[in-house]
PDB file with SEQRES, HELIX, SHEET and CRYST1 records, atoms N, CA, C and O in Angstrom:
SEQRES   1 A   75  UNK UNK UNK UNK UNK UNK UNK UNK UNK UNK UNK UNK UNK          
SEQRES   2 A   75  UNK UNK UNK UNK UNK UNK UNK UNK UNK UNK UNK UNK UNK          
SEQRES   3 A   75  UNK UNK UNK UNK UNK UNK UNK UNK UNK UNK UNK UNK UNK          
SEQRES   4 A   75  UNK UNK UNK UNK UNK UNK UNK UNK UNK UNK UNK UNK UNK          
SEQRES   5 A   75  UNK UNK UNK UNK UNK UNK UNK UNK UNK UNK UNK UNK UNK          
SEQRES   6 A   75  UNK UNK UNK UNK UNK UNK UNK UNK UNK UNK                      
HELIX    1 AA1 UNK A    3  UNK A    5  5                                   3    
HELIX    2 AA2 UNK A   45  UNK A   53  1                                   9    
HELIX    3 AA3 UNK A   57  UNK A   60  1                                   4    
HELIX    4 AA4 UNK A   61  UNK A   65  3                                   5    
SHEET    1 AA1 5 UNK A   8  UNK A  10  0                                        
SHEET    2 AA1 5 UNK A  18  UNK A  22 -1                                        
SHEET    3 AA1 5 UNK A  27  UNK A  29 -1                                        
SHEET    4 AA1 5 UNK A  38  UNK A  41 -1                                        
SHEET    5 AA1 5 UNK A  70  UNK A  73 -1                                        
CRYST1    1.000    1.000    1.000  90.00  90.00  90.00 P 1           1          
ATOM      1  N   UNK A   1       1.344  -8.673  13.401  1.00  0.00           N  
ATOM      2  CA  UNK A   1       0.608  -7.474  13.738  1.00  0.00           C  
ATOM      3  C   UNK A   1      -0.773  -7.545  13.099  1.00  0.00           C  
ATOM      4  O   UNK A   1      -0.859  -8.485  12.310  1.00  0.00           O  
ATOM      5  N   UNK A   2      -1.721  -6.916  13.203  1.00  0.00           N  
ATOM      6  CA  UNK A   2      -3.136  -7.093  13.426  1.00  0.00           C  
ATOM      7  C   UNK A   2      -3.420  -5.836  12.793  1.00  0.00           C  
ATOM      8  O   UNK A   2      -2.922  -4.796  13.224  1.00  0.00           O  
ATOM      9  N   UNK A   3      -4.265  -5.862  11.701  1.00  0.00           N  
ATOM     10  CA  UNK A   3      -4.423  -5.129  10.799  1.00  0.00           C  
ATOM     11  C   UNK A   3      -4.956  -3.861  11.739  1.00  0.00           C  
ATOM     12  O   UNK A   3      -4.368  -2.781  11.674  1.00  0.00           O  
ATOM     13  N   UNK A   4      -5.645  -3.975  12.267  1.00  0.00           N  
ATOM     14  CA  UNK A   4      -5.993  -2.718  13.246  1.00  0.00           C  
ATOM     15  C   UNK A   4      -5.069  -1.830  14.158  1.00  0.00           C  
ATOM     16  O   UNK A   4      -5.468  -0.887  14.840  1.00  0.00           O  
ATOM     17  N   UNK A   5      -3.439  -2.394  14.041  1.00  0.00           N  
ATOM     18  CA  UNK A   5      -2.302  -1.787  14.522  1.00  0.00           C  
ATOM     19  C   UNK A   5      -1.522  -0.942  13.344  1.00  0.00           C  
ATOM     20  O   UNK A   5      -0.661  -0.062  13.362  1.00  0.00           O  
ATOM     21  N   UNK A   6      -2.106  -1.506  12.506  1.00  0.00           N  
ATOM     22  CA  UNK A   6      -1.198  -0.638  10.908  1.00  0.00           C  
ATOM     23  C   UNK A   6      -1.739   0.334  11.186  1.00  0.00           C  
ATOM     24  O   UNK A   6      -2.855   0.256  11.699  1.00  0.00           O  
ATOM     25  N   UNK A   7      -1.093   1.681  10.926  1.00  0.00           N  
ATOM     26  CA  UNK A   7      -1.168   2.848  10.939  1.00  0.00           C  
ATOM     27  C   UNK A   7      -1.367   3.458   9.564  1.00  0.00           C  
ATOM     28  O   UNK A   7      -0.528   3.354   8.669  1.00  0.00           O  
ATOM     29  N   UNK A   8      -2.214   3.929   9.475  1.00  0.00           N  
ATOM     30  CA  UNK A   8      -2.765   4.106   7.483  1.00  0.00           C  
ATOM     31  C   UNK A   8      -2.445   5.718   7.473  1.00  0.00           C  
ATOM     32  O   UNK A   8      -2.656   6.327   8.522  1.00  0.00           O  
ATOM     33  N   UNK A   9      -1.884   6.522   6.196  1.00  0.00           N  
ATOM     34  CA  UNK A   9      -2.046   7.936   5.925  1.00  0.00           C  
ATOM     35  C   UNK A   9      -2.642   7.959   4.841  1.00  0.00           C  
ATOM     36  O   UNK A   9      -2.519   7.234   3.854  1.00  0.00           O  
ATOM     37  N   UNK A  10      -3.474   9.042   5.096  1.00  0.00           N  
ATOM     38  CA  UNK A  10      -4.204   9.141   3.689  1.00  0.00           C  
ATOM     39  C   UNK A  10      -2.933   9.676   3.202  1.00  0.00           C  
ATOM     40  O   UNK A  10      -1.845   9.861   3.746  1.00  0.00           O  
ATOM     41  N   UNK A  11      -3.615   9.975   1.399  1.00  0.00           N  
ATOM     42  CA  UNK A  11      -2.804  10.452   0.198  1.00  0.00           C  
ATOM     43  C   UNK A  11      -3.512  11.174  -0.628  1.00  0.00           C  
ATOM     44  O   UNK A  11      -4.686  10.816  -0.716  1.00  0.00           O  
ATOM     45  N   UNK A  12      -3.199  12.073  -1.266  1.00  0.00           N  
ATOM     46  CA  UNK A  12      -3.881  12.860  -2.621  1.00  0.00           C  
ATOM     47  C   UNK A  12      -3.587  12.162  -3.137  1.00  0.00           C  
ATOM     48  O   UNK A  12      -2.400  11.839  -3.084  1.00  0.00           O  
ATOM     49  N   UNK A  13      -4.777  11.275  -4.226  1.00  0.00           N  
ATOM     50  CA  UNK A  13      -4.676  10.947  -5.273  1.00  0.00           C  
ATOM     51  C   UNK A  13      -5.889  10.229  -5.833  1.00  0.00           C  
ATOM     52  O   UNK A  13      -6.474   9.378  -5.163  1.00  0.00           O  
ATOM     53  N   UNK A  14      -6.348  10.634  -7.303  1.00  0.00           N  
ATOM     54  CA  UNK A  14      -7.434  10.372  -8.093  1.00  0.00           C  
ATOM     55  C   UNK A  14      -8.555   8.681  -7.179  1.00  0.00           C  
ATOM     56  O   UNK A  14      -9.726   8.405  -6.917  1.00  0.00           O  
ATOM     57  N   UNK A  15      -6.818   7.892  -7.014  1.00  0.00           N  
ATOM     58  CA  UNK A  15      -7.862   6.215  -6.957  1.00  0.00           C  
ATOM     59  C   UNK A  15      -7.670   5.697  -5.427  1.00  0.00           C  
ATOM     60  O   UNK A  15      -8.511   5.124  -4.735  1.00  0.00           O  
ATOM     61  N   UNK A  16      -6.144   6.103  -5.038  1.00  0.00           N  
ATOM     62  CA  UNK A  16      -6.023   6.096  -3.411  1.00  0.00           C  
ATOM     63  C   UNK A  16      -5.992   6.773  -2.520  1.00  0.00           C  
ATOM     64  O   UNK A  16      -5.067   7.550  -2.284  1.00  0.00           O  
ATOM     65  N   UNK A  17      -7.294   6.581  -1.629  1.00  0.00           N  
ATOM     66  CA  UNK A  17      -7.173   7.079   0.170  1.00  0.00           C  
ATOM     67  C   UNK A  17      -6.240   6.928   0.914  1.00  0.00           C  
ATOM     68  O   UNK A  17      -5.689   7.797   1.590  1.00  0.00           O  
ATOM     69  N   UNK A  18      -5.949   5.622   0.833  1.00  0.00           N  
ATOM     70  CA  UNK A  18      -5.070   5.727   2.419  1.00  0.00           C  
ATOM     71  C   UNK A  18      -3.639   4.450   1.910  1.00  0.00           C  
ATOM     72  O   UNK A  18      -3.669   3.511   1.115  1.00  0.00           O  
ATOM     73  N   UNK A  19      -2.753   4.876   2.610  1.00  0.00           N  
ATOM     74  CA  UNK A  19      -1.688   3.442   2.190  1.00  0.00           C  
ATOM     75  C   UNK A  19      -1.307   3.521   3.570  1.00  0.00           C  
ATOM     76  O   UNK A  19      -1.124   4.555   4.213  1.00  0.00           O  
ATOM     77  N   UNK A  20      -1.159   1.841   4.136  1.00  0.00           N  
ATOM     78  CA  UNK A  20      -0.219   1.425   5.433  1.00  0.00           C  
ATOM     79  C   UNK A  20       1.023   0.368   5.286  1.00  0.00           C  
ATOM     80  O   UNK A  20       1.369  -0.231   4.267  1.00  0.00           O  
ATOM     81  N   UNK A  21       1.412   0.331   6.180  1.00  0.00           N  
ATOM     82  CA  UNK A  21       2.682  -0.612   5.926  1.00  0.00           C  
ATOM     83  C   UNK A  21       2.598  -1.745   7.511  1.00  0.00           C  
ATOM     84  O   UNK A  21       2.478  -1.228   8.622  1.00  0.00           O  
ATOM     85  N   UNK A  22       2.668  -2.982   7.361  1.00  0.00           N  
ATOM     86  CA  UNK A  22       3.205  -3.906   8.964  1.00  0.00           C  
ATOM     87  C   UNK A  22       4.756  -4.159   8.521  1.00  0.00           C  
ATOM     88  O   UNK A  22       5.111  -5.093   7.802  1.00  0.00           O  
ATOM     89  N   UNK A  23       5.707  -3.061   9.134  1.00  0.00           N  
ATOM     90  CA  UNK A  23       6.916  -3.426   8.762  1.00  0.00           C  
ATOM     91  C   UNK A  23       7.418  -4.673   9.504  1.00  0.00           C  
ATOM     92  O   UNK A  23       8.506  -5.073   9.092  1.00  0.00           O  
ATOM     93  N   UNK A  24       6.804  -5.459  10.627  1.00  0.00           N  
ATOM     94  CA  UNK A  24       7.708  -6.640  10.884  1.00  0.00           C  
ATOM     95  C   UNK A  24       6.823  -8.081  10.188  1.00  0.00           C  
ATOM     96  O   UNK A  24       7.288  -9.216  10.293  1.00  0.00           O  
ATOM     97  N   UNK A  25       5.481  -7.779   9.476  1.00  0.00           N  
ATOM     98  CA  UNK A  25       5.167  -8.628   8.098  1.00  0.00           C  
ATOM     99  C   UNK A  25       5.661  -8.235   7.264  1.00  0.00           C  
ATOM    100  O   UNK A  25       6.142  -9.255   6.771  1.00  0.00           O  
ATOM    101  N   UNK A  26       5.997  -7.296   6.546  1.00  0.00           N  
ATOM    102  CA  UNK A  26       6.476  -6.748   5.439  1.00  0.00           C  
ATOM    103  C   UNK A  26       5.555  -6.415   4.347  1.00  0.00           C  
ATOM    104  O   UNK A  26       5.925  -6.413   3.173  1.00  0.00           O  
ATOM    105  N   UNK A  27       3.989  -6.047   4.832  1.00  0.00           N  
ATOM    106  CA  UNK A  27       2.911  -5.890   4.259  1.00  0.00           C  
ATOM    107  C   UNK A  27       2.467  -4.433   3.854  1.00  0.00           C  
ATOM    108  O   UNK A  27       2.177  -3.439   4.521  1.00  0.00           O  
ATOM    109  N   UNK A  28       2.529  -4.702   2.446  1.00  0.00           N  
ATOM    110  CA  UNK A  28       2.025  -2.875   2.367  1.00  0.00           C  
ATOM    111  C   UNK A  28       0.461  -2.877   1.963  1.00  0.00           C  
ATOM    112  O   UNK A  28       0.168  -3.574   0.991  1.00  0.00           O  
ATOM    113  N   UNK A  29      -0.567  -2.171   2.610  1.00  0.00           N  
ATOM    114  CA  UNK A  29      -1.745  -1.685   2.581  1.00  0.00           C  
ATOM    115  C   UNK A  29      -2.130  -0.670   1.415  1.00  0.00           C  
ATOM    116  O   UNK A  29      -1.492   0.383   1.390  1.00  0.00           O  
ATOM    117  N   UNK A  30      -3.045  -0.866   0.508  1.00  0.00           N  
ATOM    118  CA  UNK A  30      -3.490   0.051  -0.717  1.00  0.00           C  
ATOM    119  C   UNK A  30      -4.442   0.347  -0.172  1.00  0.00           C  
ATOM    120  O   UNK A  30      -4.549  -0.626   0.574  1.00  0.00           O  
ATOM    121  N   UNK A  31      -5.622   1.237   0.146  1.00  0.00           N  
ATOM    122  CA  UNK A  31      -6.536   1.693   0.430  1.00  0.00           C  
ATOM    123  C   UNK A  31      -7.319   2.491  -0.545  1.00  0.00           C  
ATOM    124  O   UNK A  31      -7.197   3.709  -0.415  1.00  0.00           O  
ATOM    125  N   UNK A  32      -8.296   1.963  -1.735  1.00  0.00           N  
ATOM    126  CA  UNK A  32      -8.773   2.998  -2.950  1.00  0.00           C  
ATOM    127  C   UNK A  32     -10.153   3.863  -2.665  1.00  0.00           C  
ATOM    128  O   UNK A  32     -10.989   3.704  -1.776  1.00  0.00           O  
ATOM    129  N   UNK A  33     -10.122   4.390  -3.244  1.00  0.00           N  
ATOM    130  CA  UNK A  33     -11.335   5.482  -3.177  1.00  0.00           C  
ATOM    131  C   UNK A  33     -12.699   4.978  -3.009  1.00  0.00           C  
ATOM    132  O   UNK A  33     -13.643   5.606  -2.528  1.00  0.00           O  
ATOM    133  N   UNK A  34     -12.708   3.420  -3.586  1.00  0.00           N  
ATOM    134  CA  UNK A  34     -13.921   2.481  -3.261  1.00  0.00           C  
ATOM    135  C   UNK A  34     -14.313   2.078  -2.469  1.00  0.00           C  
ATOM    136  O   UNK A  34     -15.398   1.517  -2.315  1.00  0.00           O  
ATOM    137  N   UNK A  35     -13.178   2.365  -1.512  1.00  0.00           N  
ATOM    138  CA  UNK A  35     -12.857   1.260  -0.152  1.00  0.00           C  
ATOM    139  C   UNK A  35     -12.392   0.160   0.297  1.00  0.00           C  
ATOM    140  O   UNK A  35     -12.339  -0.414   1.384  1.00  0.00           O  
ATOM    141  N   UNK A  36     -11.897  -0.116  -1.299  1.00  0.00           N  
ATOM    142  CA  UNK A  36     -11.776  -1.182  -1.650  1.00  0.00           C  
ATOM    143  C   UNK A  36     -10.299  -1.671  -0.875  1.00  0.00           C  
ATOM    144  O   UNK A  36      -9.409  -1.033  -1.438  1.00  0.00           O  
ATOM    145  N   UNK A  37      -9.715  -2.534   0.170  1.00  0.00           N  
ATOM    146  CA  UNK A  37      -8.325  -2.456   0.566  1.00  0.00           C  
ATOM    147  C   UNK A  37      -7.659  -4.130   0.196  1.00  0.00           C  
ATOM    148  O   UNK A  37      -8.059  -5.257   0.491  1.00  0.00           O  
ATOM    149  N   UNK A  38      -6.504  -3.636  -0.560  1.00  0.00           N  
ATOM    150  CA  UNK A  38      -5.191  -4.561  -0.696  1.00  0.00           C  
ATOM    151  C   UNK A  38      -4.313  -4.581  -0.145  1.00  0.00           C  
ATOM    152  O   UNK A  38      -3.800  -3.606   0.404  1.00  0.00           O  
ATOM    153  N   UNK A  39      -3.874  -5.788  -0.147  1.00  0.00           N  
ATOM    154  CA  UNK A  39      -2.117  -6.062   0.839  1.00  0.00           C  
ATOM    155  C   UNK A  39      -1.768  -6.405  -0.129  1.00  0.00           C  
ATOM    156  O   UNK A  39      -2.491  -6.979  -0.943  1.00  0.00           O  
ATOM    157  N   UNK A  40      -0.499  -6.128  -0.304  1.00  0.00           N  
ATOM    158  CA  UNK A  40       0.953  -6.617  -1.147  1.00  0.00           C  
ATOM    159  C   UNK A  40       2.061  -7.670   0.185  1.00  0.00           C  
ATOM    160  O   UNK A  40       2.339  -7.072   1.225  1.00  0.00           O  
ATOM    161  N   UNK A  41       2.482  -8.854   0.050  1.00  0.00           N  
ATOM    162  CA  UNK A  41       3.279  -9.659   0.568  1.00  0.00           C  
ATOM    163  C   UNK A  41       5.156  -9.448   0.257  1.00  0.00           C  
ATOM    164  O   UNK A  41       5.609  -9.539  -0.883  1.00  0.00           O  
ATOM    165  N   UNK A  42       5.883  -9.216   1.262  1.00  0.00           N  
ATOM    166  CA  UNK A  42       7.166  -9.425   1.004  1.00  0.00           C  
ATOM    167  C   UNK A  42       7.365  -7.965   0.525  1.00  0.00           C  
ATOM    168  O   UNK A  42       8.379  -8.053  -0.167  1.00  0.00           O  
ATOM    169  N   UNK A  43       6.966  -6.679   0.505  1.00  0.00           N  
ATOM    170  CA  UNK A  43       7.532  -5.806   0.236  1.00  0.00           C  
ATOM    171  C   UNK A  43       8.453  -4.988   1.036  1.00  0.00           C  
ATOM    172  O   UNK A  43       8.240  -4.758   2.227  1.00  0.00           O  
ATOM    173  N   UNK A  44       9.230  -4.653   0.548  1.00  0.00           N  
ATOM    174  CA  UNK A  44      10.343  -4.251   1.404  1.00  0.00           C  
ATOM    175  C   UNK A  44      10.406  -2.773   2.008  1.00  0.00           C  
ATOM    176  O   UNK A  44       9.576  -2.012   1.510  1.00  0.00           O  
ATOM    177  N   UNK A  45      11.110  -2.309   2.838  1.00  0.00           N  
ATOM    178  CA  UNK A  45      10.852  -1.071   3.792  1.00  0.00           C  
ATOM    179  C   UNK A  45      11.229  -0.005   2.570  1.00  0.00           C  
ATOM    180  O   UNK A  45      10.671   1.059   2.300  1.00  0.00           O  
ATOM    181  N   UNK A  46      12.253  -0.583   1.986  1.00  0.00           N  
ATOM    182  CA  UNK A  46      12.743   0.725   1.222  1.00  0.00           C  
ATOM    183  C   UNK A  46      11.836   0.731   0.198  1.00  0.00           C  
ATOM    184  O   UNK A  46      11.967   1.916  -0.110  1.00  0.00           O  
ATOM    185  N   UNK A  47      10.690   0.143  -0.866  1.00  0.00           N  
ATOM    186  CA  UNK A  47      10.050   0.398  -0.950  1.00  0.00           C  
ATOM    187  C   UNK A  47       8.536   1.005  -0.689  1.00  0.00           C  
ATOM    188  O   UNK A  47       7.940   1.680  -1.529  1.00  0.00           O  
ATOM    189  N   UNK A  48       7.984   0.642   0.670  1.00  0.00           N  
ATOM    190  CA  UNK A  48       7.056   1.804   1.561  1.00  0.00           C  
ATOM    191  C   UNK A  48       7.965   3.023   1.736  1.00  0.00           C  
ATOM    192  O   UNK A  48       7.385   4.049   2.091  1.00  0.00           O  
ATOM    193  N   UNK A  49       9.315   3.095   1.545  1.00  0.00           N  
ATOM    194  CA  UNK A  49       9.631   4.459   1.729  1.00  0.00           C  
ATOM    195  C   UNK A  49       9.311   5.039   0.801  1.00  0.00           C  
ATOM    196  O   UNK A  49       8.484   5.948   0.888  1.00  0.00           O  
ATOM    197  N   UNK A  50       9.974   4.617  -0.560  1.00  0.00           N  
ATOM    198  CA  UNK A  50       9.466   5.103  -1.814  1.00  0.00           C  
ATOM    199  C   UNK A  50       7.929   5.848  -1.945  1.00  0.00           C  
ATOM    200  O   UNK A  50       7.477   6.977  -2.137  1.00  0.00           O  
ATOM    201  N   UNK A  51       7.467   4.561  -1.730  1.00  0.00           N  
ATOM    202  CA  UNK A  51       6.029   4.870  -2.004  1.00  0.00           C  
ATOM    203  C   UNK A  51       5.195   6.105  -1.187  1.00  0.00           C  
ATOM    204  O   UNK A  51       4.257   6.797  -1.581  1.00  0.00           O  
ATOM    205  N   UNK A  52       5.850   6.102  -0.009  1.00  0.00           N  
ATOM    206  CA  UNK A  52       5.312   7.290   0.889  1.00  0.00           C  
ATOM    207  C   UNK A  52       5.609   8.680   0.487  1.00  0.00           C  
ATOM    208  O   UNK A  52       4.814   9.575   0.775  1.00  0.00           O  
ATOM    209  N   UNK A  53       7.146   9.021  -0.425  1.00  0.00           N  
ATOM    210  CA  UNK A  53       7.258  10.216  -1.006  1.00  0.00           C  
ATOM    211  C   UNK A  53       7.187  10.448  -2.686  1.00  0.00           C  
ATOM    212  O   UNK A  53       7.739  11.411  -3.218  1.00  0.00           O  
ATOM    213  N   UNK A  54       6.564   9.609  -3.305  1.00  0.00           N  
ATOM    214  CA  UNK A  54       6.345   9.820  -4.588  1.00  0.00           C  
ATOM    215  C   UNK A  54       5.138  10.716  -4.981  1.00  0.00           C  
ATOM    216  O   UNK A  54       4.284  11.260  -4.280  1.00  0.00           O  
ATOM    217  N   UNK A  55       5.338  10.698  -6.321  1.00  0.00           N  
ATOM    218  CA  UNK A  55       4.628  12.254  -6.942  1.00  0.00           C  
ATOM    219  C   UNK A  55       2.990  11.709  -7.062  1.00  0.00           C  
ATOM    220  O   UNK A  55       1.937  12.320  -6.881  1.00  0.00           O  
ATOM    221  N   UNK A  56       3.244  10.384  -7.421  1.00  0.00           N  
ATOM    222  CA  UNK A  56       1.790  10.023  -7.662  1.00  0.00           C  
ATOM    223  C   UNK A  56       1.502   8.434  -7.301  1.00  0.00           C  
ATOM    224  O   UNK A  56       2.172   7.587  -7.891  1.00  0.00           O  
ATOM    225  N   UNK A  57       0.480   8.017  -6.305  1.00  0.00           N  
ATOM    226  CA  UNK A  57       0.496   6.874  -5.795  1.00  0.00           C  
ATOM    227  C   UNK A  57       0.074   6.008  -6.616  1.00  0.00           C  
ATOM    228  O   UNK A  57       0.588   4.889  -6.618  1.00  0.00           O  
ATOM    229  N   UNK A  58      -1.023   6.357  -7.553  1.00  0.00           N  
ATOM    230  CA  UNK A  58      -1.591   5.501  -8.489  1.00  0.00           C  
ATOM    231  C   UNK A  58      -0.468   4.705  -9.524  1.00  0.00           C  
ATOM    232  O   UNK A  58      -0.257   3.534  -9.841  1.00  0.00           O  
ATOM    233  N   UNK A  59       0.053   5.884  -9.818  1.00  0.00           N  
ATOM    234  CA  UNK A  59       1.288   5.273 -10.901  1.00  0.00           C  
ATOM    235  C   UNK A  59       2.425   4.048 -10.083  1.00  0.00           C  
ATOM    236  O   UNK A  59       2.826   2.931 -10.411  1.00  0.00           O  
ATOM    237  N   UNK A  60       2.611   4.769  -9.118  1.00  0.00           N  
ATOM    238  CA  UNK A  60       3.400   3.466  -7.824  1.00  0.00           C  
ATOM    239  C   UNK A  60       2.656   2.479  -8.039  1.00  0.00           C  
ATOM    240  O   UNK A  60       2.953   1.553  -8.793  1.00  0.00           O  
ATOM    241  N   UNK A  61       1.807   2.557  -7.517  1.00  0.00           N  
ATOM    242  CA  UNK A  61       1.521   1.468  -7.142  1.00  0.00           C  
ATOM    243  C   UNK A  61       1.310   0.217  -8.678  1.00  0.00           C  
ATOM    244  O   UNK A  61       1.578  -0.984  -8.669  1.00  0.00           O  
ATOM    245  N   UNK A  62       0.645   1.213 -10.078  1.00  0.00           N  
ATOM    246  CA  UNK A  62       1.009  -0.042 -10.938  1.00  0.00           C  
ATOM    247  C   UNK A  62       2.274   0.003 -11.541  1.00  0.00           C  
ATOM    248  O   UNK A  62       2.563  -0.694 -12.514  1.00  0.00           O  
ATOM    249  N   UNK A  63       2.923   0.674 -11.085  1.00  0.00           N  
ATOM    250  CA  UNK A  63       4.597   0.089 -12.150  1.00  0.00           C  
ATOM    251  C   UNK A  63       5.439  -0.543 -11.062  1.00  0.00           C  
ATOM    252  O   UNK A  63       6.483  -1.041 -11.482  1.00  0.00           O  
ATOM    253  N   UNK A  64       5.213  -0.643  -9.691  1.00  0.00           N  
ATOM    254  CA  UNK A  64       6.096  -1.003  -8.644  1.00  0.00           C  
ATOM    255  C   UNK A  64       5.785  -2.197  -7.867  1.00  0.00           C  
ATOM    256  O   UNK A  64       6.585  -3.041  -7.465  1.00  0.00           O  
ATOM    257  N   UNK A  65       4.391  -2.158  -7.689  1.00  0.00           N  
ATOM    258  CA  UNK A  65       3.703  -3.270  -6.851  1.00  0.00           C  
ATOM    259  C   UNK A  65       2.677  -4.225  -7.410  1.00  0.00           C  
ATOM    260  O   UNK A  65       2.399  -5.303  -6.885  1.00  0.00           O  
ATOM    261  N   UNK A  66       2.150  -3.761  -8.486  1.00  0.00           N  
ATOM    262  CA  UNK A  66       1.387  -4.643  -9.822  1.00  0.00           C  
ATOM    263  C   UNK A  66       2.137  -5.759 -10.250  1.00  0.00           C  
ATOM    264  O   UNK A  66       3.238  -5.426 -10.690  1.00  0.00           O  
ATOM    265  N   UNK A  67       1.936  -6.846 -10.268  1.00  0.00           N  
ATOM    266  CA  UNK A  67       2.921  -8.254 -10.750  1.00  0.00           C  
ATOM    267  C   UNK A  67       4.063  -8.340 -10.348  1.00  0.00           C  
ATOM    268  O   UNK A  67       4.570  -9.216 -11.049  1.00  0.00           O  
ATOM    269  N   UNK A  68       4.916  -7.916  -9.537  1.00  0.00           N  
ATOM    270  CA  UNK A  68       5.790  -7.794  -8.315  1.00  0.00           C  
ATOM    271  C   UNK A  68       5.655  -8.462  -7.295  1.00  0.00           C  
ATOM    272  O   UNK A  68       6.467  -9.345  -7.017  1.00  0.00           O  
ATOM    273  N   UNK A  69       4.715  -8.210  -6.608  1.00  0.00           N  
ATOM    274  CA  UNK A  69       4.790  -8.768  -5.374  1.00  0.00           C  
ATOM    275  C   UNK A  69       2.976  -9.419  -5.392  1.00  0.00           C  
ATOM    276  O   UNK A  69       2.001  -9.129  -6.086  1.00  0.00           O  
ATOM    277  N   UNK A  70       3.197 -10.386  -4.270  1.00  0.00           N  
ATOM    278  CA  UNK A  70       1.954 -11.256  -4.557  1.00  0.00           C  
ATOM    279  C   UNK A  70       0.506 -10.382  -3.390  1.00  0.00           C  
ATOM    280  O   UNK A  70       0.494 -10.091  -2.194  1.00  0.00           O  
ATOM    281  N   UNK A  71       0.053 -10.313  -3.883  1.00  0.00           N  
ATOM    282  CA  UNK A  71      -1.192  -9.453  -3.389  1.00  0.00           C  
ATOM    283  C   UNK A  71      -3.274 -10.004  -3.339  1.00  0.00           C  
ATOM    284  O   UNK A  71      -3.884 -10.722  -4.131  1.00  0.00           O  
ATOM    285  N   UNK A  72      -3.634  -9.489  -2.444  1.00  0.00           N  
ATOM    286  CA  UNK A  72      -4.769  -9.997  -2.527  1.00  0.00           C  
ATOM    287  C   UNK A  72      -5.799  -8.877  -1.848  1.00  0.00           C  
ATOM    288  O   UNK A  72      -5.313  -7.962  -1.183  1.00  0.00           O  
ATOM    289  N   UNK A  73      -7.401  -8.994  -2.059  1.00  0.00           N  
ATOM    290  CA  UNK A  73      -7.758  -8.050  -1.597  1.00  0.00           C  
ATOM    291  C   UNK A  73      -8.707  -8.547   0.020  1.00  0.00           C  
ATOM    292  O   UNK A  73      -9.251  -9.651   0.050  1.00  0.00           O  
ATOM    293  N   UNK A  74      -8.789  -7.603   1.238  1.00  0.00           N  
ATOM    294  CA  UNK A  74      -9.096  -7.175   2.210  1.00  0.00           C  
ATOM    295  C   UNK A  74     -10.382  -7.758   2.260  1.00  0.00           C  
ATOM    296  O   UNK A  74     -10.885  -8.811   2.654  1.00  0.00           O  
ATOM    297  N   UNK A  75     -10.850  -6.375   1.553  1.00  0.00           N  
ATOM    298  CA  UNK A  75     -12.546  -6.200   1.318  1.00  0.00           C  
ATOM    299  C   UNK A  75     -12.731  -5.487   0.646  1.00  0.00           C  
ATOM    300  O   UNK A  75     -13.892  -5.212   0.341  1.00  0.00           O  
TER     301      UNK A  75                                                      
END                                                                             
């Protein structure tokens, strides 16, 4: 899938705009307030589930997806 098919929601929160998921890559999308956008590799559905109803994305994202899973940035 083609990054322009991921479907992004924004989020309240201090450092992230927007998070997406390519569930048949298994790619989850970080989107920060900079604009700055990351993929995470190999993450699993039940974690984008997680991540979609938690209290705070920032904290997700570094205790869950920080040195976990292999990641790189967009742009």
């Amino acid at each position: 899938m083609a990054l322009e098919e991921v479907t992004f929601y924004p989020v309240e929160s201090s450092n992230v705009s927007e998070i997406g998921y390519d569930v048949n890559e298994m790619v989850l999308y970080v989107k920060f307030n900079n604009e700055a956008l990351y993929y995470y590799e190999s993450v699993p559905p039940e974690v984008w589930e997680q991540m979609r109803y938690t209290e705070s994305i920032g904290k997700f994202v570094h205790t869950n997806l920080k040195g976990i899973y292999p990641y790189g940035r967009v742009y």
